[in-house]
C-alpha positions in Angstrom: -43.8 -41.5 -13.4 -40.9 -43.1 -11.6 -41.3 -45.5 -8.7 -40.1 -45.0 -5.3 -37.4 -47.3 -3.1 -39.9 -48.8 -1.6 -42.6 -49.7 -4.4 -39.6 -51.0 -6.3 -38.3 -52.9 -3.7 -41.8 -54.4 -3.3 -42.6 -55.5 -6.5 -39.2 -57.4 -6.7 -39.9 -59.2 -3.4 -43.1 -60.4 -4.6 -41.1 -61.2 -8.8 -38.1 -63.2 -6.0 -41.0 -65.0 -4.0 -41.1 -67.3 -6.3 -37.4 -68.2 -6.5 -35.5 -67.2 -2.7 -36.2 -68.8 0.3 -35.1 -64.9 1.4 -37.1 -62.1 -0.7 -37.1 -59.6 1.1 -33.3 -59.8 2.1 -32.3 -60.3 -2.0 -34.0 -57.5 -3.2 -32.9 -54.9 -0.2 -29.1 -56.3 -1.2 -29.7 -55.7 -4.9 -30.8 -52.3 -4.4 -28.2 -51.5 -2.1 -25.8 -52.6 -5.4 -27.3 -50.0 -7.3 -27.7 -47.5 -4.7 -24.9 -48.0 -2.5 -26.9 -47.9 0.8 -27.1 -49.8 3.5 -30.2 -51.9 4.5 -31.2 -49.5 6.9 -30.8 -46.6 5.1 -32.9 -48.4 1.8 -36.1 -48.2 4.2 -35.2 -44.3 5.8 -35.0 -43.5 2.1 -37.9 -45.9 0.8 -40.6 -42.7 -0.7 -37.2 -41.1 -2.7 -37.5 -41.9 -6.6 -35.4 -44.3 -8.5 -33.7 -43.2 -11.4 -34.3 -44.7 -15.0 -30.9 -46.0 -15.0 -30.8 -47.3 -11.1 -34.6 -48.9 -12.3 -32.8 -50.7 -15.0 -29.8 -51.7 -13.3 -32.0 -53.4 -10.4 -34.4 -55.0 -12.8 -31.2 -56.6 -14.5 -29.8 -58.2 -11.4 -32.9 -59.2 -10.4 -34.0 -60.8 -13.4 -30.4 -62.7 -13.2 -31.6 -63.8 -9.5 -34.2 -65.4 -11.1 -32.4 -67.5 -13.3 -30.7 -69.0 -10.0 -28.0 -66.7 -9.5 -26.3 -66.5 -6.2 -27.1 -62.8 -4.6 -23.7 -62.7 -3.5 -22.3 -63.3 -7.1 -24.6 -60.4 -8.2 -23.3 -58.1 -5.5 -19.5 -59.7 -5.6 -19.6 -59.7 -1.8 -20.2 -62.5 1.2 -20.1 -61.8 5.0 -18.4 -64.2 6.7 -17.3 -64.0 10.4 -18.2 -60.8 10.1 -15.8 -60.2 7.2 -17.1 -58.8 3.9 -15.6 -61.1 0.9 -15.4 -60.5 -2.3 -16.4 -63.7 -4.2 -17.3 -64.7 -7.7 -18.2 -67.5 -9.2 -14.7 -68.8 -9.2 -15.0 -69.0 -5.7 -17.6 -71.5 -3.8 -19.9 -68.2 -1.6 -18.9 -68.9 2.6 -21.9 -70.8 4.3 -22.7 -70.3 7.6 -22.1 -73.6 9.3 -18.4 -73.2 7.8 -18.3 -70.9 11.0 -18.3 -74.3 13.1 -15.1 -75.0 11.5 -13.2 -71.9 12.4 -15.0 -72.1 16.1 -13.4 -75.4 16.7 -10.1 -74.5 15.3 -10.1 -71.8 18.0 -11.0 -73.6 20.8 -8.1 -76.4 20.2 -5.4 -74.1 20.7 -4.6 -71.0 23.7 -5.3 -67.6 22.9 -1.5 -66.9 23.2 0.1 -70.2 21.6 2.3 -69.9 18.3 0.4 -72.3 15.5 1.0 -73.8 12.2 -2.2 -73.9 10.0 -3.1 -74.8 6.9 -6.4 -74.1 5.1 -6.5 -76.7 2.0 -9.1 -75.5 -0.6 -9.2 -72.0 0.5 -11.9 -70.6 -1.8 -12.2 -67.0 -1.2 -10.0 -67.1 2.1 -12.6 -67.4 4.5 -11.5 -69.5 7.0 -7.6 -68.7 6.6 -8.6 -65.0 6.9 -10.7 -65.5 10.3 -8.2 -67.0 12.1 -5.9 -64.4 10.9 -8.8 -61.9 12.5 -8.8 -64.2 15.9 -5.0 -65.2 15.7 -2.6 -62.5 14.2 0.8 -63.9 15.2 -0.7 -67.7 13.6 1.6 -68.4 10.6 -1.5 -69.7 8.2 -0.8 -70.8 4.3 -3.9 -71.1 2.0 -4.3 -73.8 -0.9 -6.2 -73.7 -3.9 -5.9 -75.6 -6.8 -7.8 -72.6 -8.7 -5.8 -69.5 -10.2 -8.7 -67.7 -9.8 -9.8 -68.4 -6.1 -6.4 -67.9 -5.2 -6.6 -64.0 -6.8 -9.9 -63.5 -4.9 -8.0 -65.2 -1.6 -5.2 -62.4 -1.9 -7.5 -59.5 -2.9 -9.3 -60.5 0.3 -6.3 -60.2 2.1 -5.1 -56.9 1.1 -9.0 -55.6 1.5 -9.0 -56.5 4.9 -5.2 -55.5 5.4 -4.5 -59.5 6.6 -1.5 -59.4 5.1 0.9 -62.2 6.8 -1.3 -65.3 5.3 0.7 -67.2 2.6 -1.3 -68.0 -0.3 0.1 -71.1 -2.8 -1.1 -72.6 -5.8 -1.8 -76.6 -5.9 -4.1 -79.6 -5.3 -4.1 -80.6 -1.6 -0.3 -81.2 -0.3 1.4 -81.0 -3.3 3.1 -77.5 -2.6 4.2 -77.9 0.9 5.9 -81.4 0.0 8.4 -81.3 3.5 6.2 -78.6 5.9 4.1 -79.8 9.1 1.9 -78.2 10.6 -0.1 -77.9 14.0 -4.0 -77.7 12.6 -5.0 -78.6 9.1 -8.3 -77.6 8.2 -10.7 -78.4 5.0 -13.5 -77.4 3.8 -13.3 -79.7 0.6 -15.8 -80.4 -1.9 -17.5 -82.8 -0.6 -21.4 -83.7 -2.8 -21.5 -86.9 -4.8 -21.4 -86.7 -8.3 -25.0 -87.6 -9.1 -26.8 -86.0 -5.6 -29.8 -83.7 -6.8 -29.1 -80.8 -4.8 -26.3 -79.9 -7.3 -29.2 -78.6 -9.2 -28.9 -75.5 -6.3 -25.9 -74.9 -6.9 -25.4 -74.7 -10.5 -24.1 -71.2 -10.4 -21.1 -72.3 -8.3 -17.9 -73.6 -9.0 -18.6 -77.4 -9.7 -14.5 -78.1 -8.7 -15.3 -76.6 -5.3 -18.6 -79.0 -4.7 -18.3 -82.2 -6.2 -16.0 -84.8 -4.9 -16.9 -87.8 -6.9 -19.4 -90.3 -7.5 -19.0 -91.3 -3.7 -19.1 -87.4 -2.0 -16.0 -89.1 0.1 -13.3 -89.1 -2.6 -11.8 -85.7 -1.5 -12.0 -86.1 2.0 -10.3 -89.6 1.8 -7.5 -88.0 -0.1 -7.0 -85.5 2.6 -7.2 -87.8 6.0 -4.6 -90.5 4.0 -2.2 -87.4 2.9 -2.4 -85.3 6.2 -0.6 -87.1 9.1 3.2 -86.9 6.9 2.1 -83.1 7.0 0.9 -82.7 10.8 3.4 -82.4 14.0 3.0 -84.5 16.9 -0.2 -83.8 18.7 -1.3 -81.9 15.6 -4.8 -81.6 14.7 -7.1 -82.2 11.3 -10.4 -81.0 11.2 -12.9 -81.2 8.1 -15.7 -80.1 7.4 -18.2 -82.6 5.5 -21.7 -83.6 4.3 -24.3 -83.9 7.1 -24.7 -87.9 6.4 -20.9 -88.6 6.5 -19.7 -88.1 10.0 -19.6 -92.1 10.4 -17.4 -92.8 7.6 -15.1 -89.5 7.6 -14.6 -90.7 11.6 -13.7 -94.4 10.3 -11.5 -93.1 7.8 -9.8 -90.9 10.5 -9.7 -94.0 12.8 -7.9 -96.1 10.0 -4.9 -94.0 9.3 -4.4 -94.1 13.0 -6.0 -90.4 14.5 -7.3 -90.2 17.6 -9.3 -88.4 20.0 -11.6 -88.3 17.3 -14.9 -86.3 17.5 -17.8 -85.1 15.9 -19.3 -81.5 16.4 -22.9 -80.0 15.1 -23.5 -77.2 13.0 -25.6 -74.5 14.5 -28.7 -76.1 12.6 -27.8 -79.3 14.9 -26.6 -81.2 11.7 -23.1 -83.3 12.2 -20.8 -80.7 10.0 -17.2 -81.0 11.5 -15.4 -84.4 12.4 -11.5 -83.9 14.0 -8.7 -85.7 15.2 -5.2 -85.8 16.3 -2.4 -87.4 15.8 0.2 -88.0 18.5 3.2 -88.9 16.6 5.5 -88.7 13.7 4.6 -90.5 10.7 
């Protein structure tokens, strides 16, 4: 006898309980791997059988959800600013509060103003391909020091017919030696090497997560490397740790930004810390 949507779908949300802070919500996207439908259309359809192979397909993914696997590496796909990414686990999966980032990149500069930007560590493209969505005529370059993020930053691209962001291969500001730029933005790894939540994140590329022993190492890098990189009255905004607002801002203040500010993630944690600076280096 062979089980319906919706019995299926129970018994996995009760196997996930256990495991997800989200249930429900993993086992409706895992079925809609198999299945191909929507959410929505999983609970109009939820008394039609599942086939023996859809059954087994499910119970595969779900079993690897147990072992800690991120349901966006199961399903290869992420929504961010209401994009759909691919991602694997070459790529760190977009979080939410990264959304602050872009927000504040957007209200810096007129709707109509011509802008530099670069996104260092671009992962899966994320926040280089939302400003492309908000800002077509921005001239953005993407940097990863992964091969492979880069390949899932360009498929990205071409999925979502973004086409006009330049995507280069290097750690931080080694491959734009010579080019300034209005807005810099980073979303670099930024967890101390020893800091217990790693344990979460096993599944996920460690490169993109941990900085160091200190959690500051990357960061620091960036701030000391970005003002020969930023025009006058240029702008660097990263995104950090919810404990390091005070010293990313002190480091910021040292190499001689200003206007320098901390803004909250939409769970009120500080996420984002930016400044400008307002001349040459």
């Amino acid at each position: 006898m062979t089980a319906t949507i919706a019995e299926t779908l129970k018994s996995a949300v009760q196997r996930l309980g256990s495991r997800s802070e989200s249930p429900r919500l993993d086992a409706e996207l895992l079925m809609g791997k198999v299945t191909g439908l929507s959410r929505a259309a999983l609970i109009m359809h939820g008394d039609e059988s599942v086939s023996r192979d859809m059954a087994q397909s499910f119970a595969d993914l779900v079993a690897r959800r147990l072992t800690g696997m991120p349901v966006a590496y199961l399903t290869g796909s992420s929504e961010f600013w209401s994009l759909p990414l691919t991602v694997t686990p070459a790529v760190l999966i977009p979080r939410p509060e990264t959304e602050t980032l872009v927000e504040q990149v957007l209200q810096l500069k007129a709707r109509d103003e011509h802008c530099a930007v670069l996104d260092l560590g671009t992962g899966s493209g994320a926040i280089a391909l939302s400003l492309s969505v908000e800002r077509p005529h921005w001239n953005i370059t993407g940097i990863d020091v992964s091969e492979d993020a880069l390949k899932i930053a360009a498929m990205n691209s071409q999925a979502l017919g973004l086409t006009r962001i330049q995507w280069r291969l290097g750690s931080w500001f080694d491959c734009v030696v010579g080019a300034r730029f209005d807005l810099i933005v980073a979303n670099p790894p930024y967890i101390a090497a020893s800091d217990p939540a790693l344990d979460k994140l096993a599944a996920e590329p460690a490169l993109a997560l941990i900085a160091g022993p200190s959690g500051l190492e990357a960061l620091s890098t960036i701030i000391a490397q970005a003002p020969a990189h930023l025009r006058a009255g240029g702008w660097l905004l990263l995104e950090h740790g919810s404990t390091q607002a005070q010293d990313v801002a002190a480091l910021l203040e040292q190499r001689g930004f200003e206007a320098i500010r901390t803004v909250q993630d939409f769970a009120g944690r500080p996420r984002i810390t930016l400044g400008s600076v307002h001349t040459h280096h």
